[in-house]
MIMI-953855 format. One line per field, with one value per residue: x, y, z of N, C-alpha, C in turn. Coordinates in steps of 0.2 Angstrom, whole numbers. Atoms other than C-alpha are relative to their C-alpha. Layout:
nu: [X|...];
nv: [Y|...];
nw: [Z|...];
cau: [X|...];
cav: [Y|...];
caw: [Z|...];
cu: [X|...];
cv: [Y|...];
cw: [Z|...];
end
This chain:
nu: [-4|1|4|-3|-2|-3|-6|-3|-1|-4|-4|0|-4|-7|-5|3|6|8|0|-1|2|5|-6|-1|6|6|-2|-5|-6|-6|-8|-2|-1|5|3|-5|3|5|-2|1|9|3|3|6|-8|-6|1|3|6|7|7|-3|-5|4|2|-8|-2|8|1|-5|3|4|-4|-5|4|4|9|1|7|6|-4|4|6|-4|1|6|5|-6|2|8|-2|-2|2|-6|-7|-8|-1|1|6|0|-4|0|3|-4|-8|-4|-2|6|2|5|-5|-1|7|4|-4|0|8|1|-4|5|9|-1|2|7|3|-5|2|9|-2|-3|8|6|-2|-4];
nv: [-6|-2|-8|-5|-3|2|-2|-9|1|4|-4|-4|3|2|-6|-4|-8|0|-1|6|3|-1|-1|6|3|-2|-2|8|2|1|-3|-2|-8|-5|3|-5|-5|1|0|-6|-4|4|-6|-9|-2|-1|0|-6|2|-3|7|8|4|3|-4|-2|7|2|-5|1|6|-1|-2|5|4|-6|-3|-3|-6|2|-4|-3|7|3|-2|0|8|-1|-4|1|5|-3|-6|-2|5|-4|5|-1|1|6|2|-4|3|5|-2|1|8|5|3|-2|-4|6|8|-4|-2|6|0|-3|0|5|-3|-5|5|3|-4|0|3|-3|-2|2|6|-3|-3|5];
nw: [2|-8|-1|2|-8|-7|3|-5|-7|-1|1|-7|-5|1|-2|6|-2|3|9|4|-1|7|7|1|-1|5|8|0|3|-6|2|-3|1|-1|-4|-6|1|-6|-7|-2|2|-5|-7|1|5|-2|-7|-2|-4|5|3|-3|4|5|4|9|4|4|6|5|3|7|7|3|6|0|-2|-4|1|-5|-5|-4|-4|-5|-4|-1|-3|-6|-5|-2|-6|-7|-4|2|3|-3|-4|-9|-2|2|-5|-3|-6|1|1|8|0|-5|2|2|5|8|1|5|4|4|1|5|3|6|1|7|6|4|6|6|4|2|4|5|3|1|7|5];
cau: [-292|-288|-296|-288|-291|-284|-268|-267|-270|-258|-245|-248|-245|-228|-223|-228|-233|-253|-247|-236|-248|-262|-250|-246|-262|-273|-261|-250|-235|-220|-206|-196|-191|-209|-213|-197|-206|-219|-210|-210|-231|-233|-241|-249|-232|-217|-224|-233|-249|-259|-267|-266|-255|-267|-275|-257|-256|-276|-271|-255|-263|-277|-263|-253|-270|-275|-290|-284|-299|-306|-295|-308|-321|-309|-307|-323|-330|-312|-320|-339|-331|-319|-325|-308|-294|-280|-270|-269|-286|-287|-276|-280|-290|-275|-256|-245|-239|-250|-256|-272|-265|-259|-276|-283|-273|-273|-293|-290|-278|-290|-305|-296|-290|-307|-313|-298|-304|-324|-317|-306|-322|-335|-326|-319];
cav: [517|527|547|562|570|554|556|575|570|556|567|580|566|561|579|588|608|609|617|603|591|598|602|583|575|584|588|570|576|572|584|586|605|611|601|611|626|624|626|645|647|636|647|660|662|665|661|677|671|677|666|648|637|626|637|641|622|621|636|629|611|621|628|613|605|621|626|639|650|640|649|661|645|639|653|655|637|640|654|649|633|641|659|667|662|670|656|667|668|649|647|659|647|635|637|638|619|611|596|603|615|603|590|608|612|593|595|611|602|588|598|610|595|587|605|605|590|595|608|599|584|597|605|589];
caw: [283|295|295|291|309|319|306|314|329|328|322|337|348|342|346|328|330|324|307|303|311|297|283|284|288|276|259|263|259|268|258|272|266|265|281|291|284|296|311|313|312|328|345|335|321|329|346|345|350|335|321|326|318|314|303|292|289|284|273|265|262|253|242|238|232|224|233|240|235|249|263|268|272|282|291|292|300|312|318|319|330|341|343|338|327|338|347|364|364|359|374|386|399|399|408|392|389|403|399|397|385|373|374|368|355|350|349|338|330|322|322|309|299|299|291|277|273|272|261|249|248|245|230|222];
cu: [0|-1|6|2|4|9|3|1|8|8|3|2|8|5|-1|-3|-7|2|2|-3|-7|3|-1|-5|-3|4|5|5|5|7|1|2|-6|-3|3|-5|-6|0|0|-8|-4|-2|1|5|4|-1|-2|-8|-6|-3|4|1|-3|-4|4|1|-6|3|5|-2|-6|3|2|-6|-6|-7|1|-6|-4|2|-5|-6|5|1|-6|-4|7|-6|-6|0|2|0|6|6|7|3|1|-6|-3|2|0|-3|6|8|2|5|-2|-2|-9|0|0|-7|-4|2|0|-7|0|3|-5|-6|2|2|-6|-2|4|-2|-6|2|2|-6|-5|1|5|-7];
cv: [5|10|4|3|-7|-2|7|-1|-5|1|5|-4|-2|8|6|5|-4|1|-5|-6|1|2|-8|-5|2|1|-8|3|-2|1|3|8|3|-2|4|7|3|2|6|4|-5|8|5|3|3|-1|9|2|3|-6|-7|-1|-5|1|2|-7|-1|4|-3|-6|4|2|-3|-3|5|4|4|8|-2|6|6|-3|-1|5|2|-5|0|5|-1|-8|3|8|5|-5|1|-9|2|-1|-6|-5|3|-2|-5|3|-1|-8|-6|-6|3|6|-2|-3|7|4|-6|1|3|-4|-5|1|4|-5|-2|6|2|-4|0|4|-1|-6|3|3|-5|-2];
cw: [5|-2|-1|7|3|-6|6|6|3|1|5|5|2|1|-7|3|-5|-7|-2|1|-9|-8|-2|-2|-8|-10|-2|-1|4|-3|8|2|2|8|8|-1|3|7|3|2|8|5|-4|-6|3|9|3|3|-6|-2|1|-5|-3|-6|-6|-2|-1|-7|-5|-3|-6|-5|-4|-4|-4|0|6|-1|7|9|5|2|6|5|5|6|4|5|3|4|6|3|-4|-5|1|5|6|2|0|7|7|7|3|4|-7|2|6|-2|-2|-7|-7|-2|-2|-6|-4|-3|-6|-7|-7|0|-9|-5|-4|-7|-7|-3|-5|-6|-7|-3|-3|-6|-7|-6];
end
């Protein structure tokens, strides 16, 4: 069976932003409507570099399987991993799109899955 994080990751690989790679991975679904809806929350939401985009697709999975009370855990164990939940600052040691870049944005990407999952397992 294959894990939730190496779905996100896998996801990520195939060219997938982080929210749609953890939206997918962690809730299953694959409406393409709600999946397009994803698109604008990558690099920070709107490519503004603020909150990571792995973050709005942990939040919107905990919505779809109504736990979204969990939202500020999530935050939470985001931020007690990566120090910040800003995507510049996520990004900040990296040229933008470097392969270095990505391989660190892939990491955040199925680190924050993994913790949607923890979340959703812990309150089932």
């Amino acid at each position: 069976m294959t894990s939730v994080k190496e779905i996100a990751g896998e996801l990520f690989d195939e060219g997938h932003s982080c929210t749609r790679s953890v939206l997918q991975a962690t809730a299953g679904s694959s409406n393409q409507e709600l999946l397009a809806a994803t698109a604008g929350f990558s690099c920070g939401i709107g490519k503004s570099g603020c909150l990571c985009g792995a973050i709005t697709g942990g939040i919107m999975a905990l919505g779809l399987k109504w736990r979204a009370d969990c939202s500020a855990d999530l935050m939470s164990a985001f931020k007690e991993a990566f120090q910040t939940t800003c995507c510049r600052g996520l990004s900040k040691s990296y040229a933008w799109g470097s392969e270095e870049h990505q391989a660190n944005c892939r990491k955040i990407t199925v680190a924050t899955a993994g913790l949607v999952e923890e979340l959703l397992f812990d309150q089932e």
